[in-house]
C-alpha positions, 0 to 999 in steps of 0.5 A: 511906227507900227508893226504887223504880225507878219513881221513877228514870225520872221524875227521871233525864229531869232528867239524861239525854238525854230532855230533848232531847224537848224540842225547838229549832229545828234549829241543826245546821251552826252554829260556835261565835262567834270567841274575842273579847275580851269588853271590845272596843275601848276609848278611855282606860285599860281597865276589868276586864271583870264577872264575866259577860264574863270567864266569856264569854271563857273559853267562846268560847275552849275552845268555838271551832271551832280547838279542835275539841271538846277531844278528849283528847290532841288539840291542841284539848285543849292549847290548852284547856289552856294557856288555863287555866293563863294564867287561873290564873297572872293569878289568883295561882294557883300550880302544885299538878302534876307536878314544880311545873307546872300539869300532872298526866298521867294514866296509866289505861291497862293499860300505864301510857301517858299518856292525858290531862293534868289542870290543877292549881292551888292556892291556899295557905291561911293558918289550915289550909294543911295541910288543902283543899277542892276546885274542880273542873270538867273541860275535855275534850269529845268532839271530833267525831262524825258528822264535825261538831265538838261544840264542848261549850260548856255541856259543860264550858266554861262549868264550866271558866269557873266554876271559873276565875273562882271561883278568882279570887275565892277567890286574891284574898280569901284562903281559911284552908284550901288551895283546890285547882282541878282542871280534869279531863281524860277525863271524858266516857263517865261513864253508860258502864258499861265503858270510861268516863269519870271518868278524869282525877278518878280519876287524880287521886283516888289521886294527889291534891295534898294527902293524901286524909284531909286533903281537907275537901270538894268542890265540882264543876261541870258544866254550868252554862250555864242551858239546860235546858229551853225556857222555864224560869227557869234553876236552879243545882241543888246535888246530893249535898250530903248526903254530909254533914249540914254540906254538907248545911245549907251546901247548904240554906242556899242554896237556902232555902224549897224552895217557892219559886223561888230560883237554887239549889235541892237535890237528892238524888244519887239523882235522876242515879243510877238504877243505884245509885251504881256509876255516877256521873254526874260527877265527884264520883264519884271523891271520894264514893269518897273519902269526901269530902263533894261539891256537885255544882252543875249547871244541868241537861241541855239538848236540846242535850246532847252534838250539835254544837248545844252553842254559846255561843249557849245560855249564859247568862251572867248566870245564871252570873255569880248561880250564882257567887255563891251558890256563892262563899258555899259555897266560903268556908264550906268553905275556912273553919277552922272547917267540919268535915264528916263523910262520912255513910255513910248519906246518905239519913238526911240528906235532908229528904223533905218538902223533897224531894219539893218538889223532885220537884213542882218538877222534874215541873212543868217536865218535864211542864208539871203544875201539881205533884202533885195530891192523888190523886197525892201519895200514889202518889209519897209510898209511893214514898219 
């Protein structure tokens, strides 16, 4: 199956920053709320705060103005930090770093100097402890710019929110195989071609917490706030599933029909790639390089991408608590002894092309405001394909 160039720039508006031609009101000078205690003041015993609260709280934290955009090596970062691992250990998620901590530094310079510290947890599998499945979202952001904080609430707050909160479910449940959560740090600089980011899941790749051949899968998380385009119904889009025919299903099983509007829906890691898979866009890309079959879960690229803008204002946060669920189903199937995926070499064998273009009728409807293609384009787009 072969796809042209002139396919890319159609889907890579979907993750680059051309959707901010879909413009807001101009919330430039706006700071993130106050960190709060989503439960407020209550008389009697406390109640334990939804899913959807416990997810807001972890954003209002790392996305605060005090943290000042969780800069790597900044003070903002270790607040985050410390932030992750108190919610890890309220969750019964044990230490999986360096010398039996939670932290794992990062050293990628050319003189081995620290330049970031990833968070590591890990839930102990009961069937297959030996064999795991990972949780990963990273925590850094670009700190300032201009002089004005980029607080990175959607970016990578609300992952870091996700993550944490799927976590808590997976520990409190059980899982047959180990769950390793992975908060990254230095992601941020991923489309740059030199110098970039990726830096903390790479760290992590060729020194990981469980032997490299025996890591059965991957899921991970980057913005997944809801806020992609004004006006449209929230997605949870499922990309690079098919990495491996058993992800692949997974994947499709929970998006369903492709025709119709359901909260996940599945794309091709193509659609992110218009250079070809020598640029990831994420952090999947350093367990791709693995071989390890990955979901990279993603609610899209705002307007708001990577500006000061990026508040918890912008975050949907019953959108995520649904997301979560749909993606609590795939982790369990993951992390159970019975999934065995296998890293497809030729991936594009696996994709459902009629599904997928589906999807490219999905996505042009929502960045064009076109009912879908119209007989006299499918052909076009279809000898693209």
């Amino acid at each position: 199956m072969r796809l042209t160039s002139l396919v890319f720039p159609a889907l890579a508006l979907f993750f680059s920053s051309a959707a901010r031609a879909f413009e807001l009101p101009s919330l430039w000078g706006m700071t993130a709320p106050e960190v709060e205690s989503p439960a407020g003041e209550h008389a009697g015993a406390p109640t334990a705060p939804t899913p959807a609260e416990s997810m807001r709280e972890t954003v209002a934290f790392l996305s605060a103005p005090a943290l000042a955009g969780r800069a790597p090596m900044s003070k903002g970062s270790e607040a985050a930090r410390d932030h992750i691992v108190a919610k890890m250990k309220a969750a019964g998620i044990l230490p999986a770093g360096d010398g039996g901590t939670y932290f794992q530094s990062v050293r990628k310079n050319l003189f081995g100097h620290r330049i970031g510290t990833n968070v590591v947890g890990r839930i102990a599998g009961r069937a297959k402890p030996e064999e795991c499945v990972y949780l990963e979202a990273h925590y850094d952001h670009w700190g300032k710019a201009g002089g004005k904080i980029q607080p990175g609430a959607n970016d990578n707050a609300s992952g870091v929110a996700m993550m944490l909160e799927l976590g808590r479910r997976l520990a409190a449940q059980g899982t047959d195989r180990t769950v390793i959560v992975l908060a990254s740090d230095y992601e941020e600089g991923a489309a740059l071609p030199m110098g970039g980011g990726l830096k903390g899941a790479a760290y992590h790749a060729e020194n990981p917490a469980c032997p490299a051949e025996k890591i059965k899968a991957a899921v991970v998380l980057d913005m997944v706030g809801g806020s992609f385009i004004p006006g449209l119904a929230p997605h949870l889009y499922l990309i690079g599933s098919e990495s491996s025919a058993q992800t692949y299903a997974l994947a499709r099983g929970l998006a369903g029909d492709p025709a119709q509007d359901a909260l996940s829906r599945v794309m091709g890691v193509y659609a992110i790639e218009p250079s070809g898979p020598m640029i990831p866009r994420a952090d999947y890309g350093p367990f791709r390089d693995l071989k390890v079959p990955f979901i990279f879960a993603t609610s899209g690229i705002p307007p708001e991408y990577h500006t000061p803008e990026d508040t918890i204002d912008k975050v949907d946060f019953d959108f995520m608590e649904r997301a979560a669920g749909d993606l609590l189903r795939a982790l369990e199937t993951m992390a159970g002894a019975g999934f065995e995926p296998s890293f497809a070499a030729k991936p594009d064998r696996i994709i459902d092309w009629n599904a997928e273009l589906a999807q490219l009728d999905f996505i042009l409807n929502a960045l064009t405001g076109l009912s879908g293609l119209s007989e006299e384009r499918r052909p076009f787009v279809e000898q693209l394909t």
